[in-house]
C-alpha positions as a Markdown table, in Angstrom:
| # | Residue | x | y | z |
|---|---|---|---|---|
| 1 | Unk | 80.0 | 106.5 | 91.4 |
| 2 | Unk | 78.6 | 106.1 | 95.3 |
| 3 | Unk | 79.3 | 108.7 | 97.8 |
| 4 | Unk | 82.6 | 106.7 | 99.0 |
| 5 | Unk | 84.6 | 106.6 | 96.1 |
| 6 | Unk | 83.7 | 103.2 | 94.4 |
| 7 | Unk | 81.7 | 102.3 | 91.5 |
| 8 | Unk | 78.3 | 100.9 | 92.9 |
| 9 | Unk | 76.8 | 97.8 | 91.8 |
| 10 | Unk | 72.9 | 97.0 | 90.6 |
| 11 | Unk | 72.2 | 93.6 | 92.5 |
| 12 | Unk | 68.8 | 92.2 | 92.1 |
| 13 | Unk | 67.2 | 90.3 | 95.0 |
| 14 | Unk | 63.6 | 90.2 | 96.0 |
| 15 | Unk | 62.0 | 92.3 | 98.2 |
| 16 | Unk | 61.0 | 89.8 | 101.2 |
| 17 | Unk | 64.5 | 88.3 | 100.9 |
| 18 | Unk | 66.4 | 91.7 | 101.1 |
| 19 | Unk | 64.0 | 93.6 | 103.8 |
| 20 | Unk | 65.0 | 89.7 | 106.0 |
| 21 | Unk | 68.5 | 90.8 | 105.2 |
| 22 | Unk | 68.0 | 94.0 | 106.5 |
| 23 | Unk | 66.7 | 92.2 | 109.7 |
| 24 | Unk | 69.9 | 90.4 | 109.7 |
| 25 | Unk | 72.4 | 93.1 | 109.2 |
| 26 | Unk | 70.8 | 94.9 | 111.8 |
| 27 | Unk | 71.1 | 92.6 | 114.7 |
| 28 | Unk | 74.7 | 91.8 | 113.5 |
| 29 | Unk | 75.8 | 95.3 | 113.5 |
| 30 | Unk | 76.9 | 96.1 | 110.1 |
| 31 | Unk | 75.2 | 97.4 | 107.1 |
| 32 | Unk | 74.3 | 94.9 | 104.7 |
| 33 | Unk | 76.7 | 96.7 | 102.0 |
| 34 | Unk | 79.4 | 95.6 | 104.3 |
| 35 | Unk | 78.5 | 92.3 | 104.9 |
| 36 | Unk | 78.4 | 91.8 | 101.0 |
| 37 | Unk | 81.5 | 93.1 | 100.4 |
| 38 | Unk | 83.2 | 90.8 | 103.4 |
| 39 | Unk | 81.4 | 87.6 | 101.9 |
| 40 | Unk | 82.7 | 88.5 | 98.3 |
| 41 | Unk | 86.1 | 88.8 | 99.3 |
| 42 | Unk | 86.1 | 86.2 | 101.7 |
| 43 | Unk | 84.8 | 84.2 | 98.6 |
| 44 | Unk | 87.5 | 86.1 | 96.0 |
| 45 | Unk | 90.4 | 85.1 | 98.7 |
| 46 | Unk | 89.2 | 81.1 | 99.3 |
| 47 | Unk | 88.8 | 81.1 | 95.1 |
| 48 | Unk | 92.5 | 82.4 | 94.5 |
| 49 | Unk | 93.7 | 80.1 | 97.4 |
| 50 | Unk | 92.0 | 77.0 | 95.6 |
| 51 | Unk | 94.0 | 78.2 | 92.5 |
| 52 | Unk | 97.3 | 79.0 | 94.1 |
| 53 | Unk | 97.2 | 82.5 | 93.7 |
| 54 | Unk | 98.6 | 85.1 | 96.8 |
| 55 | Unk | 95.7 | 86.6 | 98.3 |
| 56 | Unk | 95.6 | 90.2 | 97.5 |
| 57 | Unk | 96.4 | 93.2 | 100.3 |
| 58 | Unk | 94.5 | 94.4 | 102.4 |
| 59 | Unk | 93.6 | 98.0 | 101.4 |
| 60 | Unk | 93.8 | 99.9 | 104.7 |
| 61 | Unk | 91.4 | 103.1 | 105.1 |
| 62 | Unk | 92.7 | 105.6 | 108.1 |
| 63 | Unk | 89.7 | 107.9 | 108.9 |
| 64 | Unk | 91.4 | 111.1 | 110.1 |
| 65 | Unk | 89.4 | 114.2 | 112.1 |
| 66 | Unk | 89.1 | 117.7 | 110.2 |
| 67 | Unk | 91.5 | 119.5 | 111.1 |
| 68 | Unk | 90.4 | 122.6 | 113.1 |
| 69 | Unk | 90.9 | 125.7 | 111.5 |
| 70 | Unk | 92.3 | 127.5 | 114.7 |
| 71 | Unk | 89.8 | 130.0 | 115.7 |
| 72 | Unk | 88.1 | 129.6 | 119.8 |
| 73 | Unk | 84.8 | 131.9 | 118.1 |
C-alpha cells in the first residue's frame, strides 16, 4: 500500500527512458506518478467511450487544514 491510500504498481521502464521522463515531468509541473495516472485514465475513458460505456465519476479529493487544537502557547 503507498503512503496515499492506493495499492502501488511495479512498472518497468529503463533507466535513460525514465530519468528523460523525469526531465519531462519536471518542466511540465507535475510528478510523473501524476502524469501516468492522467494518461491511463484518459486512455480507460476514450476505451469505454469507443465501447459505449458511461465514463466513470470523477472521484473528488478535498484536502482540508488540521484543525488547530485551540491553544495561543
Amino acid at each position: 500500500m503507498t503512503t496515499k491510500g492506493l495499492p502501488g504498481r511495479v512498472v518497468r521502464i529503463d533507466d535513460e527512458t525514465w530519468a528523460e521522463y523525469g526531465q519531462l515531468c519536471e518542466e511540465k509541473g507535475i510528478a510523473r506518478a501524476a502524469d501516468i495516472r492522467m494518461y491511463v485514465v484518459r486512455e480507460v475513458n476514450a476505451w469505454r467511450k469507443a465501447q459505449g460505456l458511461e465514463p466513470r465519476k470523477r472521484k473528488v479529493v478535498v484536502r482540508r487544514k488540521k484543525a488547530s487544537d485551540g491553544s495561543d502557547d
